[in-house]
C-alpha positions in Angstrom: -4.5 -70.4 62.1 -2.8 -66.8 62.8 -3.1 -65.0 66.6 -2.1 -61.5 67.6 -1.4 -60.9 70.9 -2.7 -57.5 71.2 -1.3 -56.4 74.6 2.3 -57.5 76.3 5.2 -56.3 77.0 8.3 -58.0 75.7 10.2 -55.1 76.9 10.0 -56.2 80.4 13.5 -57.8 82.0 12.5 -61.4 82.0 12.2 -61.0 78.1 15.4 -58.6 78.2 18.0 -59.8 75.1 15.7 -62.9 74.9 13.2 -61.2 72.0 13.7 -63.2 69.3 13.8 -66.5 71.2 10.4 -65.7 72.5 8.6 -64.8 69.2 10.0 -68.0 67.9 7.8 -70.0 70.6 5.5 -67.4 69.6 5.3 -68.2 66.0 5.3 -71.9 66.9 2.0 -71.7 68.5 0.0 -69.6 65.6 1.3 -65.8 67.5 2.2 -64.1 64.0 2.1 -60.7 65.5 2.4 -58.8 69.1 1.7 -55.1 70.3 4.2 -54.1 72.9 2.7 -51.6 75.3 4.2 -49.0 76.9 3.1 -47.6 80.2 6.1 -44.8 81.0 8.6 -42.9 79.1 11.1 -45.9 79.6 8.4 -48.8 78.5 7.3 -46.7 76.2 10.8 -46.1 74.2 11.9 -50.0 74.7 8.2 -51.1 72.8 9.0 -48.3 70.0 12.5 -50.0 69.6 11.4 -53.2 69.9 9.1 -52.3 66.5 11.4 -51.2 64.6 13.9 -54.2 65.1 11.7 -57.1 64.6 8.4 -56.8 61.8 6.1 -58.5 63.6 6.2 -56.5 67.0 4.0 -53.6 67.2 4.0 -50.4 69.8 1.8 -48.3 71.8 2.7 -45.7 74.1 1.3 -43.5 76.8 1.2 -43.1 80.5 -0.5 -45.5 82.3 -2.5 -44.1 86.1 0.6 -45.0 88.1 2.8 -42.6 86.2 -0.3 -40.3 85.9 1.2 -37.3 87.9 4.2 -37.3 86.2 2.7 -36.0 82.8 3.2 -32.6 81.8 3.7 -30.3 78.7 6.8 -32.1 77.8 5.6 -35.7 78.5 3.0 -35.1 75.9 5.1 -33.3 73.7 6.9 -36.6 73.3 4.2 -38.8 73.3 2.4 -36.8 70.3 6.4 -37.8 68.7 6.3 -41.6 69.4 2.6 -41.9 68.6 3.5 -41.1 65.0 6.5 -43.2 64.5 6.2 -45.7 61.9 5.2 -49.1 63.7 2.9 -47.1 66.8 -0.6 -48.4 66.3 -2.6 -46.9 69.6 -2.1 -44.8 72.5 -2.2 -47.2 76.1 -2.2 -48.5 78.1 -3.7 -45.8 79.5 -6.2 -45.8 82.6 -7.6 -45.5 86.1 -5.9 -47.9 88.7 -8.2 -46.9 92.5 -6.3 -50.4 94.0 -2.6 -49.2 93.9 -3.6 -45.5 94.1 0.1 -44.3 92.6 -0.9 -41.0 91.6 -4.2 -38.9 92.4 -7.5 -40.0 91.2 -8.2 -36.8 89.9 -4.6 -36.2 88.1 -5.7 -39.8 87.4 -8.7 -38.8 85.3 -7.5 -35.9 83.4 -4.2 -37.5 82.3 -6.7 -40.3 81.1 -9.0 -38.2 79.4 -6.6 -36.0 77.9 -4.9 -39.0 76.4 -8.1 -40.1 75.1 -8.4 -37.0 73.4 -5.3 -37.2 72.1 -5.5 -40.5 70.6 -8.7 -38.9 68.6 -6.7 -36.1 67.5 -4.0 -38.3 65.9 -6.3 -40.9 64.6 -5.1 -43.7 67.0 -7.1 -46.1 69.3 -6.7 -46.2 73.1 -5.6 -49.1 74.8 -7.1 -48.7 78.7 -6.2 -50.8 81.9 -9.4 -50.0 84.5 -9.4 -51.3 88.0 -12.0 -50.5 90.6 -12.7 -47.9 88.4 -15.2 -49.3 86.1 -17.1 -46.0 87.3 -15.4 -43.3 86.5 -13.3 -45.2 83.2 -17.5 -45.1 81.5 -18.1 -41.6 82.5 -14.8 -40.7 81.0 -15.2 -42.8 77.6 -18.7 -41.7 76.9 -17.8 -38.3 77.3 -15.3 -38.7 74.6 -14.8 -39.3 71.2 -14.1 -42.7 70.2 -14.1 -43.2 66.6 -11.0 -44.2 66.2 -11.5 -47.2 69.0 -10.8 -48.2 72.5 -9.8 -51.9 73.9 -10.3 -53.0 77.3 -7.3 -54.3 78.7 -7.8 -57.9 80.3 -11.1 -56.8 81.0 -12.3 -58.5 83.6 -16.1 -56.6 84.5 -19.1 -58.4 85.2 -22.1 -58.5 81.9 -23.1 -55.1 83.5 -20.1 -53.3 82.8 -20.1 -55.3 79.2 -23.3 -54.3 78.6 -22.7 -50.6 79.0 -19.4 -50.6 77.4 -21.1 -52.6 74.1 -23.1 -49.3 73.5 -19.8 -47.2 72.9 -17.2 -48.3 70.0 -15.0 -50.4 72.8 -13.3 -53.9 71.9 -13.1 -56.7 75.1 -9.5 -57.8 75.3 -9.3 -61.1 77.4 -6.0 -62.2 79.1 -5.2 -65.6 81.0 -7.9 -64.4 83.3 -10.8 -66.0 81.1 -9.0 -69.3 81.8 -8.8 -69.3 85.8 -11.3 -71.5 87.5 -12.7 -69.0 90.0 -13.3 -66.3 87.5 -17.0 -67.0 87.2 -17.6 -63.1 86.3 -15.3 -63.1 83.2 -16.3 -66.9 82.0 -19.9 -65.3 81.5 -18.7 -61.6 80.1 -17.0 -63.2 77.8 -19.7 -65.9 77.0 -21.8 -62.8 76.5 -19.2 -60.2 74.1 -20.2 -60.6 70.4 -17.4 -62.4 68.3 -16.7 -58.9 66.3 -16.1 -57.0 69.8 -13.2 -59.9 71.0 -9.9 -59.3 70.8 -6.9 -61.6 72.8 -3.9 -61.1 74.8 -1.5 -61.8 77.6 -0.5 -59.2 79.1 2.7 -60.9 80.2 5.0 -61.5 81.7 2.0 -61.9 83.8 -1.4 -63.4 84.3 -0.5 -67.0 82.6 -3.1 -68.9 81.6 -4.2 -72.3 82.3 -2.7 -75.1 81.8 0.5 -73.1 82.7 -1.0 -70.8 85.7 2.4 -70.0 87.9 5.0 -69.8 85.5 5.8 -66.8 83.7 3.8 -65.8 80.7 5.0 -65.5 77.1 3.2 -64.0 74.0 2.7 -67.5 72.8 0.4 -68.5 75.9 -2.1 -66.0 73.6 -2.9 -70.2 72.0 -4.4 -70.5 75.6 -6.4 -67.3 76.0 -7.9 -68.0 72.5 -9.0 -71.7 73.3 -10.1 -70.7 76.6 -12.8 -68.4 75.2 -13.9 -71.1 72.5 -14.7 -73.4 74.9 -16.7 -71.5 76.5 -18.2 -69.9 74.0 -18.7 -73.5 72.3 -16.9 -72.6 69.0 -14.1 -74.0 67.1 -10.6 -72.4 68.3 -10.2 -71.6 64.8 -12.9 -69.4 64.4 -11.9 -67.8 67.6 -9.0 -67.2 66.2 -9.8 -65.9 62.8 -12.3 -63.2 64.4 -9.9 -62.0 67.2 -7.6 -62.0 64.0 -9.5 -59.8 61.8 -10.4 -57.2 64.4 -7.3 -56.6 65.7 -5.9 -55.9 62.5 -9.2 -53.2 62.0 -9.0 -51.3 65.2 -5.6 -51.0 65.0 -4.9 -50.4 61.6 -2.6 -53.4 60.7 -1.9 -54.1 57.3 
């Protein structure tokens, strides 16, 4: 049984000079690969250098909505760079955040759609964090061109949200939310997402799943996140794992 944890960042300080110690746990528990994702220039440059030191860590970069108003000319001309570096698979996470409010919703929405279109124009998916902005994050996505993919970060929306999002070429990545008692809304979206449309991660350090909920996360806790959704989707953790698997390797382009 192989896992991919398709969204964490090991280049955050509680991981910092520890790398290799926690892919070995990874590796342990099935995690044969991991996309690092940046957020900011500095995320973004520690994720490319993480994927070039160790084979099975991969990158994406971009500017997340809390850096939003800091992008400019030369942010992008940079990010157009690292996008084509050898071992950067997507452009993310990217996004609307309308809880923390760091920059302006409406710098907000054209750094995300300009990104988006970005990530068309060099033949990338988008990796996008959404929160209270379910809205605005549709409007934006089916007004652009999506052929290359887009993933839903630790999507946690309601079936309504997953029902509109199906009819656009979107992929539901659960985190260590799906296993969380109280998360009645994301137990039934992700009852609900077709097995080819499911993709995995942690997103950690944070948002551990059950049955280690308050401790820090680790890209291995992905075991967690996968046999979460099998049970309650009533399937095997191994075929859980095989389709999350396969479609993380096709929407971003692993070999």
């Amino acid at each position: 049984m192989e896992l991919i944890d398709n969204h964490t960042h090991l280049q955050d300080e509680p991981f910092r000079g520890k790398e290799e110690f926690y892919l070995e746990r990874a590796q342990k528990l099935g995690v044969t690969k991991i996309i690092c994702a940046g957020q900011d220039p500095d995320f973004n440059k520690r994720a490319i250098d993480l994927s070039q030191r160790f084979t099975q860590v991969y990158a994406m970069v971009g500017y997340c909505p809390d850096v939003a108003k800091d992008y400019d000319q030369k942010a992008e001309d940079l990010l157009i760079e690292q996008v084509q570096l050898p071992g950067v698979v997507a452009v993310g996470e990217v996004g609307l955040d309308y809880y923390w409010d760091e920059s302006p919703r409406d710098k907000q929405r054209e750094v995300f759609a300009r990104q988006v279109e970005l990530a068309y124009e060099l033949k990338k998916p988008v990796d996008i964090h959404t929160r209270d902005a379910f809205g605005d994050c549709y409007e934006i996505l089916k007004n652009s061109n999506l052929e290359y993919g887009a993933i839903l970060h630790s999507f946690n929306g309601d079936i309504s949200w997953l029902t509109k999002f199906l009819d656009l070429n979107v992929y539901f990545s659960y985190s260590g939310v799906v296993s969380f008692t109280k998360a009645v809304e994301v137990h039934e979206a992700a009852q609900k997402t077709p097995l080819e449309r499911l993709l995995v991660e942690t997103d950690a350090p944070y948002l551990t799943p059950k049955p280690y909920r308050g401790r820090q996360n680790e890209p291995g806790n992905v075991y967690y996140v996968a046999r979460a959704i099998a049970e309650l989707k009533g399937l095997p953790l191994d075929e859980v794992a095989q389709a999350t698997y396969a479609n993380t390797m096709r929407v971003y382009g692993l070999n």
